[in-house]
Every structure is written in structure tokens, then in C-alpha cells.
N, C-alpha and C positions, 0 to 999 in steps of 0.2 A: 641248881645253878650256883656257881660260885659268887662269892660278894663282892669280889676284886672285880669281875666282868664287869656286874653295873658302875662302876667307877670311870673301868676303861670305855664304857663304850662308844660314849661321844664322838673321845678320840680315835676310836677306828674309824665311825663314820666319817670323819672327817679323811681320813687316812685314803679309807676306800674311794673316796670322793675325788680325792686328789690324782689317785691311780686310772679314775677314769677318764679325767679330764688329759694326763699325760697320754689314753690311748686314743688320741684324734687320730683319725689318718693324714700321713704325711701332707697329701692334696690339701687338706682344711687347713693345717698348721701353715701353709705357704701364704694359703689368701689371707688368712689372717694376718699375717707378716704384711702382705702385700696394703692390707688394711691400715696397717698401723703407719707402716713407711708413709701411705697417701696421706692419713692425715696429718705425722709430724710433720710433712712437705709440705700441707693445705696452713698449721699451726704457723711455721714459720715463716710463709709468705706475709700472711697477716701480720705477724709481730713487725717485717720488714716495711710493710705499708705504712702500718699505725709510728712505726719510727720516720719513715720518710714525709709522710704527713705531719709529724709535729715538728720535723726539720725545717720543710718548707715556710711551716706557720712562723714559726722562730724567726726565719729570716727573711719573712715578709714582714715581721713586727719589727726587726732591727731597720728594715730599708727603710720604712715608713721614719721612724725614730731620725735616723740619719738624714731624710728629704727633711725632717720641721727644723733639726740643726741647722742645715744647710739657708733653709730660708731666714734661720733666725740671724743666721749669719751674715745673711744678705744687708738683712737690717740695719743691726750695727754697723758694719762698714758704712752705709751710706748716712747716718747718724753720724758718726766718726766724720766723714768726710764733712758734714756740715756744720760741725765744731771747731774741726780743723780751720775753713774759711772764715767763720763769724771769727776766729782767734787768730787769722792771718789781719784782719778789714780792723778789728780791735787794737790791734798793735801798730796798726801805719795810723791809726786815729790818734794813738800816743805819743807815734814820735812824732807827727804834725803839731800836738798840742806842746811836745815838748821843745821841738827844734823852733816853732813861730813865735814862743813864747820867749827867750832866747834872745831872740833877734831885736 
């Protein structure tokens, strides 16, 4: 035997390897296709679930966010509104004390 064979010879196995794998019959080569097609269509269903589900979450966490502003804002206004009166009732108490005072 030559010396250079054991060298090569992995790489023919491999070689040979390769050669057989390319002689599937066309029939096998399809459903495997047909294999792959299903599942990159089964992979990106999911990826679109899993996005639509964190979408939904998202903007159920913003609604929520948005309803406690909204109450909070409720709040304040009617705060506001009853600073606004105790500073209308405080001002005619002024000018009483100041207009009777006057007189």
C-alpha cells in the first residue's frame, strides 16, 4: 500500500459518503423537501404566535397603565376642583373682611 492512501483515506470516506447521500431517489428527496417546507411553516407559525402573544401582553400592560392614569386623573381634577372652591369661599371671606372693614 501506498503511504499517501492512509492519509487520504478519511477523506474519501467522507467523499464516498457524501456520494451516497446525493443517490436518494428523487421520491425520498421530495418528502424530505416536503419535510422541511412543514416544518419551516410549523417554525414560523410559532415565531408568529409567540410575537402576537407578547404583542397582546404589551398592550394589555399599556391599557392597564393607561386605566390607573386615567383614574389618577380623575383624582386630581376633583382635588383641583375642591381647592379651586375653598380659594373661591377664601377670597369673598377677604373681601368681606376687607370691604366691612372699610366702612
Amino acid at each position: 500500500m501506498c503511504v499517501g492512501f492512509l492519509e487520504r483515506a478519511p477523506l474519501l470516506r467522507q467523499y464516498y459518503s457524501r456520494l451516497r447521500q446525493r443517490a436518494v431517489p428523487a421520491k425520498q428527496r421530495g418528502s424530505s423537501l416536503r419535510v422541511l417546507r412543514r416544518q419551516r411553516r410549523r417554525r414560523r407559525r410559532r415565531r408568529r404566535r409567540r410575537r402576537m402573544l407578547r404583542m397582546e401582553m404589551e398592550n394589555f400592560k399599556l391599557f392597564m397603565k393607561n386605566q390607573r392614569i386615567i383614574q389618577e386623573n380623575e383624582l386630581l381634577r376633583e382635588k383641583a376642583l375642591l381647592l379651586h372652591q375653598e380659594n373661591a369661599a377664601l377670597l369673598i371671606l377677604l373681601r368681606n373682611k376687607f370691604s366691612g372693614g372699610s366702612i
